[in-house]
C-alpha positions as CSV (number, residue, x, y, z in Angstrom):
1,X,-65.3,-74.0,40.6
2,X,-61.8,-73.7,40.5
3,X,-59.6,-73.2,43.4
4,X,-55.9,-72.7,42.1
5,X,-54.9,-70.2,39.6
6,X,-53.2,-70.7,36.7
7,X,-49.6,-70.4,36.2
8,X,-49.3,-69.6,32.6
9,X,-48.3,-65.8,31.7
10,X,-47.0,-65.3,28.4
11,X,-45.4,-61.5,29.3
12,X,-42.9,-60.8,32.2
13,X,-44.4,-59.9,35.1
14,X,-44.2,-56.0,36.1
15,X,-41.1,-55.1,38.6
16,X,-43.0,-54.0,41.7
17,X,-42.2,-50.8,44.1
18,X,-40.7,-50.8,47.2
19,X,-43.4,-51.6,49.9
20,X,-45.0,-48.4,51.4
21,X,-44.9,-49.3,55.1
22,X,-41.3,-50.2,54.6
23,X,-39.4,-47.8,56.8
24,X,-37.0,-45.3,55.9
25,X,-33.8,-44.6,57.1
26,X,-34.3,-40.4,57.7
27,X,-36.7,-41.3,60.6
28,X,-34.8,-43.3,62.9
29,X,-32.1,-40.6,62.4
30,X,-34.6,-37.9,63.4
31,X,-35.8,-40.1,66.1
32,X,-32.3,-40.5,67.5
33,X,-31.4,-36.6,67.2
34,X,-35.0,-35.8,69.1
35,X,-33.7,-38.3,71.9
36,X,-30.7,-36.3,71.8
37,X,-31.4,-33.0,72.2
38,X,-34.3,-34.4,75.1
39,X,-31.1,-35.7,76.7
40,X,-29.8,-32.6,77.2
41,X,-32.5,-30.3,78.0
42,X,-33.6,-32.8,81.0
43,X,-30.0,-33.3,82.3
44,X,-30.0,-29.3,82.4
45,X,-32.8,-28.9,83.9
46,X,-32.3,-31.7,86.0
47,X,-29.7,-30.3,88.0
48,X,-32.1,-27.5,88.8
49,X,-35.2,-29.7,90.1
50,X,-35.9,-33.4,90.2
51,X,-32.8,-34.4,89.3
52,X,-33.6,-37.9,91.2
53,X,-35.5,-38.7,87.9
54,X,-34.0,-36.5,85.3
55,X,-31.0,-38.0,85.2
56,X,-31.3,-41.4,84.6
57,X,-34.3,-40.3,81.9
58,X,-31.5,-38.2,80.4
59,X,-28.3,-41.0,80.3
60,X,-31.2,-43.6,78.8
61,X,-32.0,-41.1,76.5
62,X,-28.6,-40.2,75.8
63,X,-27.6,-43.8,75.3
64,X,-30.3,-44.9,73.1
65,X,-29.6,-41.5,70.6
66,X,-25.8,-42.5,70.6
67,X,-26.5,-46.1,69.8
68,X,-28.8,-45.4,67.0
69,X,-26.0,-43.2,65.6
70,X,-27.6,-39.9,66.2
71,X,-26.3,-37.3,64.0
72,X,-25.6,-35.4,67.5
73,X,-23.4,-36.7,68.9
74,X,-22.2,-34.3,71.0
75,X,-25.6,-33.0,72.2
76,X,-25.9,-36.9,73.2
77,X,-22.7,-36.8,74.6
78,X,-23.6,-33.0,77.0
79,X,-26.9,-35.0,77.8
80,X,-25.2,-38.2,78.8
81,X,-22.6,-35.9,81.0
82,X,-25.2,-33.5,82.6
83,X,-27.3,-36.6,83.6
84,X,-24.4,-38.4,85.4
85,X,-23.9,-34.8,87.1
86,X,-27.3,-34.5,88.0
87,X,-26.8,-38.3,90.1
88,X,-23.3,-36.4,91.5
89,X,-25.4,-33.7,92.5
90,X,-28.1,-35.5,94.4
91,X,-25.5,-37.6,96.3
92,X,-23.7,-34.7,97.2
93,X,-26.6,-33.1,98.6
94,X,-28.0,-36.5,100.4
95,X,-24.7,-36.6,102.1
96,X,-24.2,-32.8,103.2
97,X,-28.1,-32.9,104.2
98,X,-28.1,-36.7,105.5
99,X,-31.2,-37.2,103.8
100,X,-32.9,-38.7,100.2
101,X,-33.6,-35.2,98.8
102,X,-32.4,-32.0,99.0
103,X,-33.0,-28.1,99.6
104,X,-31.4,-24.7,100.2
């Protein structure tokens, strides 16, 4: 029985493909514009309702898409904005109402 293999080839060996599970480059980009356009469809609708948890969902969002160099940049950047606004917005409200949340 022979445990090692032998080491003698007498043709060059065949240049191999790229590995399969080797990632690509398109999905992180798609990944990062998903995160972006979230971003700003949860900082919109955050200053509408629950804006206690949709804005800092939307500026980590935001800031993840923009450092993974998110071909939107400027969706990141509305999303980024609108989630700051909806923070604004609560404290505004706490202070008027002198309370955590707020109502009409």
């Amino acid at each position: 029985m022979e445990l090692t293999e032998r080491t003698h080839l007498t043709t060059a060996p065949a240049p191999t493909a790229p590995a399969a599970d080797a990632p690509t480059r398109g999905t992180g980009t798609k990944d990062a514009d998903g995160m972006a356009v979230a971003s700003f469809i949860l900082g919109l609708l955050g200053l509408l309702v629950l804006n206690v948890f949709l804005g800092p969902i939307a500026i980590a969002l935001a800031s993840v898409a923009l450092w993974r160099g998110t071909a939107r940049r400027g969706r990141a950047f509305l999303g980024l904005s609108l989630g700051i606004a909806d923070l604004l917005v609560l404290v505004a409200f706490m202070q008027f109402d002198s309370t955590v949340s707020w109502n009409f």
